[in-house]
Structure formats: C-alpha cells, structure tokens
C-alpha positions in Angstrom: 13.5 28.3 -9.5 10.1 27.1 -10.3 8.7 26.5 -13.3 4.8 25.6 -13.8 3.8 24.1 -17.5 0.2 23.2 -18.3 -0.4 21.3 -21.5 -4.4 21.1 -22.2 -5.7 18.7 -25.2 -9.2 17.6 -26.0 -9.9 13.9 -27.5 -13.2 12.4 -29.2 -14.3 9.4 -27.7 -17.1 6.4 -28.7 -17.8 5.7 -25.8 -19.8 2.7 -27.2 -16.2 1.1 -28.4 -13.0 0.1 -26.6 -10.8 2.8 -26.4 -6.8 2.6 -26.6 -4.1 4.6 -27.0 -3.1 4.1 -30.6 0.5 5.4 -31.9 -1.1 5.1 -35.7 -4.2 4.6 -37.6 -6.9 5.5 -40.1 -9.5 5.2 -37.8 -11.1 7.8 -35.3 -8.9 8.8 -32.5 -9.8 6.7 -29.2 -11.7 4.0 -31.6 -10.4 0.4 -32.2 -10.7 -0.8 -36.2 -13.3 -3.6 -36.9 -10.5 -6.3 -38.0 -9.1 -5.3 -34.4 -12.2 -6.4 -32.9 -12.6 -9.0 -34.3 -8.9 -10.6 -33.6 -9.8 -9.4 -30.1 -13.2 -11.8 -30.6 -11.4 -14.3 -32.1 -8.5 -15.0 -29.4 -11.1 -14.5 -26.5 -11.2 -18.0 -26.0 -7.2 -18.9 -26.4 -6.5 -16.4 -23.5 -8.8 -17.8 -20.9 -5.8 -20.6 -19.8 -3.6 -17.7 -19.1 -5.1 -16.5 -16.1 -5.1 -12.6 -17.1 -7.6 -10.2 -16.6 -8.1 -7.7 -19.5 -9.3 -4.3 -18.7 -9.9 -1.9 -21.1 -10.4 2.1 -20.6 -10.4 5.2 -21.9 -7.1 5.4 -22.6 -5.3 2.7 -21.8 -5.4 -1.3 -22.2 -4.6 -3.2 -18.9 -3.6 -6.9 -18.9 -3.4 -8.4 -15.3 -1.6 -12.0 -15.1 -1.7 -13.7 -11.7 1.2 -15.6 -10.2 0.6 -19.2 -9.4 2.7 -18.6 -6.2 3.0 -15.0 -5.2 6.7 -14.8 -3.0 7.9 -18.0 -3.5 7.2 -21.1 -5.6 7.1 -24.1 -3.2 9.3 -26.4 -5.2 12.5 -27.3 -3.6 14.9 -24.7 -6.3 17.2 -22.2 -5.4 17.2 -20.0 -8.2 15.9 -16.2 -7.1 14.4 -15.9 -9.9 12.4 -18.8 -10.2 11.2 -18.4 -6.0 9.8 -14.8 -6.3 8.3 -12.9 -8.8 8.6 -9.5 -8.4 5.4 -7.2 -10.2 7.0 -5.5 -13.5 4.9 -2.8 -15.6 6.5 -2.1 -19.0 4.8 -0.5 -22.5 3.9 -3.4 -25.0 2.9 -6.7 -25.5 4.1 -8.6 -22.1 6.9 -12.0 -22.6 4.2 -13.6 -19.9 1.3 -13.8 -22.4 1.6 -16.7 -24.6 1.6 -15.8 -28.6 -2.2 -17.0 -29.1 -3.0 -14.3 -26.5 -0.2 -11.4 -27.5 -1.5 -11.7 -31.3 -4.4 -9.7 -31.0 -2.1 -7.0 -29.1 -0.6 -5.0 -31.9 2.0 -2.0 -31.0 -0.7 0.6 -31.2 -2.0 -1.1 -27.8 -0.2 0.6 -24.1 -0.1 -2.8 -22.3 0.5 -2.2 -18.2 1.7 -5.6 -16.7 0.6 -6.8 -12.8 1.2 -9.4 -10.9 -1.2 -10.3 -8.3 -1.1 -12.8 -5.3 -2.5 -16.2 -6.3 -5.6 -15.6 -4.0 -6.6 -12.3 -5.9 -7.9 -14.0 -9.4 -9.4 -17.8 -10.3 -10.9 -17.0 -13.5 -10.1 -15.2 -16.3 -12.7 -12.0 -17.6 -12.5 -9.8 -19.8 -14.7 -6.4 -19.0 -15.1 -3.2 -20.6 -15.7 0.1 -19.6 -18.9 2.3 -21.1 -20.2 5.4 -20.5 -23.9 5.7 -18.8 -24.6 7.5 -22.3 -26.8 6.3 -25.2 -24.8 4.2 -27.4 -23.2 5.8 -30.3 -23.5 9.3 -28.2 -20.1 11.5 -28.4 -18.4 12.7 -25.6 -15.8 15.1 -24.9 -12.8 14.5 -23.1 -10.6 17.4 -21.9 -6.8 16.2 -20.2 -5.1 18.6 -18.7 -1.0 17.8 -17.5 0.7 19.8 -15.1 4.3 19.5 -15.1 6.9 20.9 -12.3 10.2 21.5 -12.2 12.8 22.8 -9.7 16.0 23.8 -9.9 18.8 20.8 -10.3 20.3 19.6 -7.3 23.9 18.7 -7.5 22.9 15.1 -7.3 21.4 15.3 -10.4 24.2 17.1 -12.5 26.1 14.8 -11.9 23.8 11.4 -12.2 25.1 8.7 -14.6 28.3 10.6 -15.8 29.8 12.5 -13.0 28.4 15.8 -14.6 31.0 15.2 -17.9 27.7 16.2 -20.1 27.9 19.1 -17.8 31.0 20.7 -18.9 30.7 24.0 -20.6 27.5 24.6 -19.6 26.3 27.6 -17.1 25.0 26.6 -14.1 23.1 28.4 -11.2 23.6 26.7 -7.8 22.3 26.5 -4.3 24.0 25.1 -1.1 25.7 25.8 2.1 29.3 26.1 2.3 31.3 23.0 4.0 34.7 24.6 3.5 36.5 27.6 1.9 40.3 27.4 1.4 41.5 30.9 0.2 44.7 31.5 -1.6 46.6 34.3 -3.0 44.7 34.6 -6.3 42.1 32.2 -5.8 39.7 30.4 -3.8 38.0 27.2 -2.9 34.7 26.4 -1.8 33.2 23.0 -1.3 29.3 23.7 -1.7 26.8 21.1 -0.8 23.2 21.1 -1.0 22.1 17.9 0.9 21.2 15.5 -2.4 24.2 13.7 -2.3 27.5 13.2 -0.2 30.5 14.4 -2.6 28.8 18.0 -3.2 31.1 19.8 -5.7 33.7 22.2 -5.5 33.6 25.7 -6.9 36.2 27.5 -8.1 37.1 31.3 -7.3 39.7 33.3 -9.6 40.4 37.0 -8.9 41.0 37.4 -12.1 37.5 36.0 -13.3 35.1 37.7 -10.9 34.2 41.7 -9.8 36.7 42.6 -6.8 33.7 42.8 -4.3 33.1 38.8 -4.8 36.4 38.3 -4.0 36.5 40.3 -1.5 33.3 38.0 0.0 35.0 35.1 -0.6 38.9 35.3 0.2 38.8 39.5 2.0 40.3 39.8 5.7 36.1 39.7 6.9 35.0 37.0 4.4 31.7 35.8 4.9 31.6 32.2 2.7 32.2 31.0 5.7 31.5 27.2 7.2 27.6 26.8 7.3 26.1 29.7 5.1 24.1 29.4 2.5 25.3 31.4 -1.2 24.1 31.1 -4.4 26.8 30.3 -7.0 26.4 30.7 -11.0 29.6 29.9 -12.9 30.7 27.0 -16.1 30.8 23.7 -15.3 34.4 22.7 -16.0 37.3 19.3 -16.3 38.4 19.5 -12.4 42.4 19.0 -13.0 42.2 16.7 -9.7 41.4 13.4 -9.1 38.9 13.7 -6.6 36.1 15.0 -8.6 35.7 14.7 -12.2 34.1 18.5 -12.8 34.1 21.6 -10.6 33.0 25.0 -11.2 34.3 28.2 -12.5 32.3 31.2 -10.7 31.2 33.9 -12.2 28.6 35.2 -9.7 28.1 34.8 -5.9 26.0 35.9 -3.5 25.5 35.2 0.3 22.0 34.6 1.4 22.4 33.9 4.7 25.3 33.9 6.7 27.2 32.1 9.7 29.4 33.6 12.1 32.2 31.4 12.3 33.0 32.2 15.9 29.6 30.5 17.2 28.8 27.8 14.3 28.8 24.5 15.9 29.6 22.5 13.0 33.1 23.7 12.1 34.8 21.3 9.8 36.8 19.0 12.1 34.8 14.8 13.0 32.3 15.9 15.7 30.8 13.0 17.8 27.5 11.5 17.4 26.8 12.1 20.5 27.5 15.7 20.1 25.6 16.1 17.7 22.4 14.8 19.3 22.5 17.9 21.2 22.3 20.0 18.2 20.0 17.6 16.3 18.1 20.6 14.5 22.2 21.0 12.9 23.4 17.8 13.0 21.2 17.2 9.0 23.9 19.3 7.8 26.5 16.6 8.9 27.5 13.8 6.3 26.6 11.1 8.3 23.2 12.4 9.2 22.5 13.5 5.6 23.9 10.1 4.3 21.2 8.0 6.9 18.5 10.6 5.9 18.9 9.6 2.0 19.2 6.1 3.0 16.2 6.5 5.3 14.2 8.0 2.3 14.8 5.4 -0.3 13.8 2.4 1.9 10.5 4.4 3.1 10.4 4.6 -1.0 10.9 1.0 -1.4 8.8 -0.1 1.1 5.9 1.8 -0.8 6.9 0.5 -4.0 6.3 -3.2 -2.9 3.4 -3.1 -1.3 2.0 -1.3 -4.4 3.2 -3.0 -7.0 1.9 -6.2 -5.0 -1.3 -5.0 -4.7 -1.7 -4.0 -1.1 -4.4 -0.9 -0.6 -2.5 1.7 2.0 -4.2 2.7 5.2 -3.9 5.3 8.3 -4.2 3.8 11.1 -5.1 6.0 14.5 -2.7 7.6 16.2 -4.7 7.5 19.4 -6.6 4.8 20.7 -8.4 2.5 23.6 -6.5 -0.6 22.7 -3.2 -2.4 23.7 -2.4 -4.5 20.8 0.8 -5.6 22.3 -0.7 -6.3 26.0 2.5 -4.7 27.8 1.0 -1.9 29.1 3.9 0.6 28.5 2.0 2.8 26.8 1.5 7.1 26.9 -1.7 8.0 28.0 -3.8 10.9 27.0 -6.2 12.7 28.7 -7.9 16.3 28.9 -8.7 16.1 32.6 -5.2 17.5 33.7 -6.6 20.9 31.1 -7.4 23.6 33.2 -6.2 22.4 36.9 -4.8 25.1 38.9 -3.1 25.5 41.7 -5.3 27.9 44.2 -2.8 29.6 46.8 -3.9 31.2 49.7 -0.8 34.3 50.3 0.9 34.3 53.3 0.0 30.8 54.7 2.9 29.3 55.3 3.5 25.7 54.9 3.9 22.9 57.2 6.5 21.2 57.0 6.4 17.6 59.0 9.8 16.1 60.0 9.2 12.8 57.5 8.5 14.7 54.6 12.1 16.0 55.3 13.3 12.1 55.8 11.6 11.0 52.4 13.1 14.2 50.4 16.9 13.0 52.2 16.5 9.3 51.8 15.4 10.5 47.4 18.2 12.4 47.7 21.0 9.9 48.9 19.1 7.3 46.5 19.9 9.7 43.3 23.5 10.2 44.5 24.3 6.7 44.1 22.4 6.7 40.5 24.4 9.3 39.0 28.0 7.6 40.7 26.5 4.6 38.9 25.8 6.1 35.7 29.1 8.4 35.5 30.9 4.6 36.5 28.6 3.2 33.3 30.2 6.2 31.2 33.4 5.2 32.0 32.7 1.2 30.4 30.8 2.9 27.1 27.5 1.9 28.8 26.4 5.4 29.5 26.3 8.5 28.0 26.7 11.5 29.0 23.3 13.1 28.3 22.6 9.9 30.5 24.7 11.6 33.3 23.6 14.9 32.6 20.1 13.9 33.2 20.6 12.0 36.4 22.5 15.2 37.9 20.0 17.2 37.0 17.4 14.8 39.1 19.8 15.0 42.2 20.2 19.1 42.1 16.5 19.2 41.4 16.0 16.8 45.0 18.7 18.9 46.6 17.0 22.3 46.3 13.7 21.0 47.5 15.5 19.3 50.6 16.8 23.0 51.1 13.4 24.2 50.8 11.8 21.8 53.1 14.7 22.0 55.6 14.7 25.9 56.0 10.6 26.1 56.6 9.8 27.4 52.9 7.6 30.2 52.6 6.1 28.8 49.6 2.0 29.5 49.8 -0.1 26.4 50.7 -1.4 25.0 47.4 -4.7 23.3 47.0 -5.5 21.0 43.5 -8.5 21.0 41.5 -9.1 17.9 41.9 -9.8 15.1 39.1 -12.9 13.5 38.6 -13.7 10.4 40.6 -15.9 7.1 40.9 -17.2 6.1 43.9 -14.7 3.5 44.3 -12.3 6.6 44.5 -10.8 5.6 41.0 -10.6 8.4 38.6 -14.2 8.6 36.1 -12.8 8.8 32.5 -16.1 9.3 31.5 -15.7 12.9 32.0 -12.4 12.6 29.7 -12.0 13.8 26.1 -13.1 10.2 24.4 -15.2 9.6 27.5 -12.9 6.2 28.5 -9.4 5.6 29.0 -7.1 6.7 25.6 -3.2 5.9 24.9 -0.8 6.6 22.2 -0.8 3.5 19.9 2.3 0.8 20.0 0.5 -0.2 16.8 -1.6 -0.1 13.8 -2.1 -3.8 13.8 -5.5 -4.3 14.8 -6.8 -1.1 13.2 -5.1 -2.9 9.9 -6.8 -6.3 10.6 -10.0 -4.7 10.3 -9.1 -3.5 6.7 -7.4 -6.4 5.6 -11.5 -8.2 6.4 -13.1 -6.0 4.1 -10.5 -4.9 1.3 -7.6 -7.8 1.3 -4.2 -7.1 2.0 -3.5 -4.0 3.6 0.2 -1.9 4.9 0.7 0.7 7.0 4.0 2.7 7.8 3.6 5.4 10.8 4.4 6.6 13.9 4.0 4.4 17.2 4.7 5.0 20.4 6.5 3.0 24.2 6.3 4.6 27.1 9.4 2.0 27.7 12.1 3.6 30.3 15.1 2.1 28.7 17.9 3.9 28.0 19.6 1.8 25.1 21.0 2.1 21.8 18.0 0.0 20.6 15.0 1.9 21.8 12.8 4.6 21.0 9.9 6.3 23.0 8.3 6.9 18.9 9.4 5.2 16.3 8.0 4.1 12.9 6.6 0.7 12.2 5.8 -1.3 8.8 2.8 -3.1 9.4 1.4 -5.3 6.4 -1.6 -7.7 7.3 -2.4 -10.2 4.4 -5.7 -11.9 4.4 -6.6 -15.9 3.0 -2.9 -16.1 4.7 -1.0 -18.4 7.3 2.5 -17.7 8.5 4.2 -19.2 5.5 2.8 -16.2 3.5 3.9 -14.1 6.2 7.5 -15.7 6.4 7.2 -15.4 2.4 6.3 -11.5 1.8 8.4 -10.7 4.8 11.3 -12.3 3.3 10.7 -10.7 -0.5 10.0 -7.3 1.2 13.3 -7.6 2.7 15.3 -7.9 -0.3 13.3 -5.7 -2.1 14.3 -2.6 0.5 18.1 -3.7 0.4 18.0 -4.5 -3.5 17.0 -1.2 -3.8 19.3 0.9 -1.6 22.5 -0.7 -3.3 21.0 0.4 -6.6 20.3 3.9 -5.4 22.7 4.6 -2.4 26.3 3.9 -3.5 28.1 6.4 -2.5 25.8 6.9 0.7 27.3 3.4 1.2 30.6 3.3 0.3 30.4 6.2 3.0 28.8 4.2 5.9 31.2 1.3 5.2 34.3 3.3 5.5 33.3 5.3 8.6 30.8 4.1 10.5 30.4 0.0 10.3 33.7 -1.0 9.5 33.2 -3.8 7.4 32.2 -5.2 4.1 28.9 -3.2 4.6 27.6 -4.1 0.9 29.0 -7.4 0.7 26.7 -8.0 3.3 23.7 -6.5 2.1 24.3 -8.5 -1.5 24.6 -11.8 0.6 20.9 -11.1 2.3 19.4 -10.6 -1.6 21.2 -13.9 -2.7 20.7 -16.4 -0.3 17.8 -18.0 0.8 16.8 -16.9 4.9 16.6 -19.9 6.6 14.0 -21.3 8.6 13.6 -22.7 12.2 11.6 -23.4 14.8 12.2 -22.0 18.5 12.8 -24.9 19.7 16.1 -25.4 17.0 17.2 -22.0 17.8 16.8 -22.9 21.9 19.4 -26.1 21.2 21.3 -24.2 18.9 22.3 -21.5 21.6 22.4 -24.6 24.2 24.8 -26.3 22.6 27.1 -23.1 22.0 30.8 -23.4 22.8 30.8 -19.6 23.6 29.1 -17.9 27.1 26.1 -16.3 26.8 25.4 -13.1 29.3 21.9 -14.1 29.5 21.2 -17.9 30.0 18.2 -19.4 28.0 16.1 -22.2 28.5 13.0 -23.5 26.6 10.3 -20.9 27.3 12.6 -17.7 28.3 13.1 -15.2 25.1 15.6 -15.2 23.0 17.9 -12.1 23.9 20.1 -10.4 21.1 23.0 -11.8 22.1 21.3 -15.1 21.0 19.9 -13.8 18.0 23.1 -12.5 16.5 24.5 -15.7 17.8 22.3 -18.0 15.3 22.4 -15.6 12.3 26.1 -14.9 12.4 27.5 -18.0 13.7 25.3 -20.8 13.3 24.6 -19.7 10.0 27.5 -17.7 8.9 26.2 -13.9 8.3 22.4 -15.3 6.8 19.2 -14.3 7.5 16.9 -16.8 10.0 13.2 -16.8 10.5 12.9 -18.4 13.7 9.1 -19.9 14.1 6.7 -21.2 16.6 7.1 -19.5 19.7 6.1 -20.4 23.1 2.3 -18.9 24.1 3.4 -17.6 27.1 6.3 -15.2 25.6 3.8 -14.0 23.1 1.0 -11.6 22.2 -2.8 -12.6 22.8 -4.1 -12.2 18.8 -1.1 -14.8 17.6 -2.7 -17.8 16.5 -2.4 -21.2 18.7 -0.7 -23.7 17.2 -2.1 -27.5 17.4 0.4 -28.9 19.8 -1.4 -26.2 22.5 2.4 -25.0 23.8 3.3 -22.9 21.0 2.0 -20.2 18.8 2.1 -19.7 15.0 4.7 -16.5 15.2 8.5 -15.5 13.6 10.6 -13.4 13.6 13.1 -12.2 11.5 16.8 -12.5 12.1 20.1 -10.2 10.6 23.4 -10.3 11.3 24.9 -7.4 13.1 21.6 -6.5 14.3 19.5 -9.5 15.9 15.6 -9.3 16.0 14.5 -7.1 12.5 11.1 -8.0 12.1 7.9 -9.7 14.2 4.7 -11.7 13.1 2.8 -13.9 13.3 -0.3 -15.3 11.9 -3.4 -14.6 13.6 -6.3 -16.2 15.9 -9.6 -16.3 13.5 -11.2 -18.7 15.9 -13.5 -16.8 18.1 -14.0 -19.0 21.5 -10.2 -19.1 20.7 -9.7 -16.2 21.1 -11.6 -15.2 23.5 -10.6 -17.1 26.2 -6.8 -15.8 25.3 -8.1 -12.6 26.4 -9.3 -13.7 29.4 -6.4 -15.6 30.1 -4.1 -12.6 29.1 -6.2 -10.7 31.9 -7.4 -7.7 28.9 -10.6 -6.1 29.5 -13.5 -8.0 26.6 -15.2 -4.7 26.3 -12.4 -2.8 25.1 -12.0 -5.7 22.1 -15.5 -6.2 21.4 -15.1 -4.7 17.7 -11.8 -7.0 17.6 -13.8 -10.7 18.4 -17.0 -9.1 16.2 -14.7 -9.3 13.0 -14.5 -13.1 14.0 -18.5 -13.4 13.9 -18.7 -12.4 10.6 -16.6 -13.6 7.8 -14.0 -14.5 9.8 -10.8 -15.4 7.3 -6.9 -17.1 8.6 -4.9 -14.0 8.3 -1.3 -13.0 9.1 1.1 -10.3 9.4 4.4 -8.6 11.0 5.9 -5.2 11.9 9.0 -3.7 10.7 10.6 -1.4 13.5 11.8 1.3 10.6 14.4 2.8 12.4 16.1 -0.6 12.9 16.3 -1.4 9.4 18.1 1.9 8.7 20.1 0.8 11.4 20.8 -2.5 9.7 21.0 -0.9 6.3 23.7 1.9 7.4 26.0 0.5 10.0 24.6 2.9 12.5 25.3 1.4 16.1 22.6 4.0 18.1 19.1 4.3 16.8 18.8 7.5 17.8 21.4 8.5 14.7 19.1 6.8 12.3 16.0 9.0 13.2 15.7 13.1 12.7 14.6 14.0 16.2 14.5 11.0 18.7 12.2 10.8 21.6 13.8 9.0 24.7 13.7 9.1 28.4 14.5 12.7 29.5 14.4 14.0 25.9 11.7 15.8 24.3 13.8 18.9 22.4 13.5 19.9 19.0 
C-alpha cells in the first residue's frame, strides 16, 4: 500500500543576513540577532587555528573540520580509533571544535560535521551565501517535502524487539508461502517476504476464520501451497514456541497467485547450489540466495556511504570503449558490421563436400570425446560440474551431427557471406564500424576515473566490467562488478590507507546490519567462526609487505605448494592464503612493490627500476581481495611503458595528454564486488554471490 504525503510551507528570508535554522527566537524567521553577529565577529579570529571551514546557507549552518591525517595517523599507535577517523555528521555544536570556536554556536544553530582528507583544506574561511538581489530586498522561499511510505516488510515489525511492540495490533501482510502444515482444526503457514531470513509464521484456526479460508488453506485441493504468493491480515500475537517470539492469528487470506505443487521446483527439502543455478530466475526465493542478496545490498550501501562521507564525487564510467586498461587482451568486442549479413542460398545446389573437410570434422570430433571423458573424470574429483559436462556433450553431439551431415553428402544449399569490410592489407576496415575504430566491453573504469580524479579530486566508481576470460572456476566471472576509487595528490600509502579503512568500513557494517543473515552463512555455508573472523579484520591492523617478503615467506614454507614460485612469477592463491592464514594467523596483508613485468603499464615505476609501486590486498579464506597501485604521472615514463608493453600510442593519446597538463601523483585500486560478498558470506562459488552470472557457455536469464 502506498501512501503519498506532501507538506508545503513558505519562509521569509533577508537574503542580506546569514540565515539558520533557529529552534527559538524573537527575531524574524531565517534572520540571525545582532548580539549573534556580533559573537560570530568576535570569535572569527579564535577559530582560524582550527582548520574548519564555516558555511552558511539558507537554512542550515555547515562547519567542515579537516583531519590532519585522513585514514591513518602515521605515529607508531595501535589504537583504531586514534589511526582512522571516520566522517560523523550529528545536529549541534561538534566535541571537535574547541570552546573559543563552539561559543558563538548556540542550540538554535543545525551544525552538520565533515571530515575531509588533509589535502582538501590549508586555510580556514569563512563565506557566506547572498542572493544576486539588492540588499535588504525580500524574497520568498517555498519548500515543498514529499514523503513515501510502503507497506511494512516483516523485517521491519520485527526490528529492535522481535515484533513484542507488535502484539495486539492488526496487521496486513504480503509474502510467499515457504511451508503449510495443516492439522485437524488448524493450520500453519510460514510466510516470507524476502526482507529477512526468519519470516514469521501465521496462524490458521477453523474456528477463527469463514469455512472457505479454511478450506484454501487446509481443504483436500488447498492452494497455500509452497511458492505462492497470499495476502494475510490477522493480530499480531505471544507465539507459545520458542522459535519465534510473535506469530500471527489470521483473520483474512487471500491467494494472489498460485503454485502448482506438482511442478514447483523449490519444494521445501536443501536443494544444491548447483541446482539452483539452473533455475537462477527461482533460486532469490531460496534462503541462501536471499541471505547473499541482503548481504550483497548492504556492502554496495556501505561502499557508498564511505566514499561519500569521505568526500569522493561519484562517476559513470563507459561501459564500452577503445581502451585496454588492463593490457590482457581478453576482452568482448563489439561491432555493428556482423548487423545485416545474410546468408544468400542458391536452391538446389548441392554442396561439395571434399574428403578433408570430413577428416577435420572426425579428428574435432574424437578431440571433444576426450574433453567431455576428461571433464565427467573432473566431476568425479569436485573439479567439474556438471553444467561443465553438460556443456561439453553438447559440443560433441553438436560435431557428431555435422560429421553425419558431411559424411552422407548434405543437401544443404551452397551458402555465400556478405562479406565484411576490408583494408587493402586484407584486414577488416573498422572504420565502416559503429564508433568508426575498434570498440570492447570495458575490464575497467580506471582510466575513464583517472581523468576525473585530474579535474575534480578524488573520484569512485562501482559498475559492471567485463573478461572475455575462458575459465571455468569458482573464482571467475565473464561480468562482474568492480569498486574503483582513484585519489589524486596521493601515492600508494594513501592507497594502502583508504583501501584498508574502506575495508573495515564494508565489514563494520554488515555485522551491524546482517546478523541473522550471518549467523545463517556461518551455520550452513562456511562452517566456521564466520563473525569472529570478520571482527578480527576490523580490529587488527593489515599488515604490510613487500613482494619480495611474501616470495621468502612462501620459500621458506614447510608445506608443498601446487604451484612453485620464484622471484618474478605471481603469486597464486594458494600462496596468498598461505601468507594471510598461516604466516600471519587469519590477518589481513597488503603485499607491495611488485615486479614490472607481472604488472599493468599505468602502475608507477618504482626507483630501484625492477619493481613497480602496486598492492594488493590479502584475506584469509579467500586470497587476492583487492588491486592497486599508484600511478605513472611522469610522461616520457610513461610513454615508453607503452611502447614497451607493445599498446597502440594513438589509442592512449587522451591518457599521456592528462600528463601534459597538470599532471598530479595519483593512486588507486579495484575491488572485484562479487569477491568480497564472497569473503563476507562464506560462499565458496562466485557464481552464488551474483543474481544472474555470465560464464563460459552461459548466457540465460
């Protein structure tokens, strides 16, 4: 049920004064008293050591304070606290300012509190906002507040006292039915509507409701079956179990849609997550996927919440684009040439079929028989699916049939192709293409975001990217989403510092708001002291190395590593988990200053000329979380890394012309999203952790 409410009020302002929101005064509405003023005059001076910025508006007075260190304060302390400040905003006079400066901030004043990175302000100013208009001219000031209001979701009945202040109270509800247990004079129906995990369970007496309600609910054809949808109004009661501390007492229900319970797919037994990705436009309705989709929504909450309240401006970055940040080349073209080719057929001509054609066709086909008895033998070890089977088979029947085709003669029509547009040097012109050059789907927003970060200072952006990667793990995604925040006036230890605070900031806030999402994943899924972990990344300190500490460290290992390292090669997960589980017992490591060679072109070279100013982010459970590095400003740098790299110039001239002119030291990471769900929830497969993946061979929904 919806339910629109507009409130419209009209205020008198001086535009000539300050105004502020006052709770009480003689004076005119919107109009600060002369004895005000002149306090405000008078402690001008005394606030000019405390590094704030006052602001005053229309309506509101806004004092800024600036942080001497933003993340972290460089003295050797291990107190949270006393490391990173975290941006509050609270109503009143601010425990920051000093007393000289607070006195001339009475209670009438609406004080909004900011930190800001130590870069952002030097000096302290105080400016004022005035209207264009003559001074002492009037104007008229009309506010108009919409407010909007659905229905409660369960979650919400029961928020902060398991819906106690509930009880005795009428209640109309929504949901889908998980479960209906009928007995002789009463029923029970366990109704969820997706905001939390528990849902709440409604209670049917015969005696209570009409007889055609019952007869919905507990009748020989009863249609509150698993998976409909019913609407529910009833008195919110004590439940006499344990389990739940109210439940409902019905006095209306109605179905609104139903569920035959013969071909639901979902009946209420543990299905496998496997399973389920089969029927991923279902699978929401499960409690793991719903619990990961909760989770999933309050970190891609948080992460907005930190970049805002740290002062970061958020951008779009193109989806599609001419670049390859990442230098890989596994990237998803697109092009509008392939529009409108068709296949000409002249009827009646049969093909030709030459006798190697039939040799390639049998040699793909015995090639593909192997694959799929390798991939049914990778089943058997848990390395495999069996989608991944599925897939293969498919390949080898598809093979098959045109072996049987070719073998028999077909009598399919010769074909002819409009052909594609081509150079002279027979490669294809991509001139005559949509964007007129060669266009891909991004692998990410990073470059886009450096060229915002040199004009408006720190910049995020959170959005889809895209590998055309043909691996078939439990690790990679085809699209996935990526946090990308690029700070400018920063080197890597700002990097290391915000991506350390962002960090804890995402987990800080999924324990506060996903308990019981939690307690969930930690009893099903992971296995372990899920929380207790979590809590132990917000309390300790990450610890920092270098590559070449984290190369001895897995050298010097007792244990056998699948894949061998030596300075130079990557570190592999396996090694990763190694250092942050092991080496330094379930803690966080940010592992700097990587070899050039295993890194991208735009990561800054580091003085010894071997390594490059990057880090990345280690968790336990999980291995590699997060990327960056800090960025080449240097443009003869950076040039011949391009060259080196073998990248086309042209295709980056925009990316060295932000080095001609007001070139700045810069840094940044990327977050793969789905993997911090991952680490967040337990999930082993990051295809749980997203709504519809995209994978090799898998394009549905």
């Amino acid at each position: 049920m919806t339910m629109i409410k507009s409130t419209t009020t009209t205020t008198r302002t001086n535009t000539t004064n300050l105004s502020t929101t006052r709770s009480s005064s003689s004076s005119a509405p919107g109009c600060v008293s002369s004895s005000s003023r002149r306090m405000m005059r008078s402690n001008k001076d005394k606030c000019h050591h405390q590094s704030a910025v006052v602001s005053r508006s229309r309506s509101t007075l806004t004092t800024t304070t600036t942080s001497r260190n933003f993340y972290h304060n460089n003295s050797n302390t291990n107190t949270t606290q006393q490391r990173r400040r975290i941006p509050t905003t609270m109503g009143g006079v601010s425990p920051l300012l000093s007393s000289s400066c607070s006195s001339s901030l009475t209670s009438s004043h609406v004080v909004t509190m900011t930190m800001m990175r130590r870069r952002s302000v030097k000096n302290t100013r105080l400016s004022t906002t005035s209207s264009s208009s003559a001074a002492g001219e009037n104007s008229s000031t009309t506010q108009t507040t919409t407010t909007y209001k659905r229905r409660d979701r369960l979650a919400q009945i029961k928020a902060n006292d398991h819906g106690k202040s509930k009880v005795g109270k009428t209640l109309e509800l929504k949901g889908w039915v998980r479960s209906n247990r009928a007995q002789k004079d009463r029923a029970f129906i366990d109704l969820n509507d997706g905001s939390d995990m528990s849902g709440m369970q409604m209670v049917v007496l015969q005696e209570h409701v009409d007889e055609n309600v019952w007869q919905l609910v507990a009748g020989a054809t009863s249609e509150v079956s698993t998976g409909a949808s019913i609407r529910v109004k009833g008195k919110v009661v004590e439940s006499p179990g344990g389990k739940q501390s109210v439940e409902v007492l019905v006095d209306e229900l109605e179905i609104i849609g139903k569920a035959d319970p013969a071909t639901y797919p979902l009946q209420k037994k543990r299905h496998t997550l496997e399973y389920l990705r089969g029927i991923a436009h279902l699978r929401p309705r499960t409690n793991t996927i719903a619990a990961v989709s909760r989770v999933r929504n309050q970190l891609a909450f948080a992460t907005h919440q930190f970049f805002q309240q740290n002062g970061f401006l958020y951008v779009n970055t193109p989806i599609i684009t001419a670049s390859d940040c990442e230098g890989a080349g596994e990237q998803f073209q697109v092009t509008c040439l392939l529009n409108g080719l068709e296949e000409e057929g002249s009827a009646g001509a049969a093909a030709s079929v030459a006798p190697q054609d039939v040799e390639k066709v049998e040699q793909k086909v015995k090639s593909q028989g192997d694959i799929v008895k390798k991939t049914k033998a990778d089943k058997g070890e848990g390395n495999a699916t069996k989608e991944d089977v599925d897939r293969e088979v498919k390949k080898l029947l598809a093979l098959k049939e045109e072996l049987t085709e070719l073998q028999s003669g077909s009598n399919t029509p010769q074909t002819s192709v409009k052909e594609l547009p081509k150079l002279k040097s027979g490669g294809v012109d991509y001139e005559q293409d949509f964007f007129a050059k060669r266009s891909y789907l991004t692998v990410s927003g990073q470059l886009n975001g450096e060229i915002m970060a040199s004009a408006v200072n720190d910049i995020y952006t959170f959005g889809p990217t895209f590998r055309a990667e043909n691996s078939n793990t439990s690790r990679h995604l085809a699209e996935f989403w990526m946090v990308e925040p690029e700070l400018a006036f920063a080197d890597l230890n700002d990097d290391m510092d915000c991506a350390e605070a962002y960090l804890k900031h995402c987990i800080t806030h999924v324990l506060k708001h996903c308990d019981e999402d939690l307690q969930f994943f930690e009893k099903n899924i992971s296995k372990d002291n899920l929380r207790e972990r979590l809590q132990n990344v917000v309390d300790q300190d990450f610890a920092r190395i270098t590559y070449t500490e984290a190369v001895e460290h897995v050298l010097s290992a007792k244990k056998k590593f699948e894949f061998p390292i030596q300075w130079g090669s990557d570190l592999q997960s396996e090694h990763e988990r190694y250092i942050s589980e092991e080496v330094y017992k379930d803690r966080p490591v940010i592992v700097r200053d990587y070899p050039k060679d295993i890194k991208a072109f735009y990561m800054r070279a580091n003085d010894d000329g071997k390594t490059v100013a990057a880090m990345d982010v280690l968790v336990p459970k999980v291995g590699e979380l997060m990327g960056g590095s800090q960025r080449e400003e240097r443009l003869d740098v950076l040039e011949k890394k391009i060259e080196e790299v073998g990248l086309e110039k042209e295709s980056y001239w925009w990316y060295l012309e932000l080095r001609k002119y007001g070139s700045v030291p810069h840094s940044g990471f990327g977050l793969g999203f789905e993997r911090l769900v991952q680490y967040v929830t337990g999930v082993e497969n990051i295809r749980d952790v997203i709504a519809f993946p995209r994978y090799p061979g898998s394009a549905d929904f």
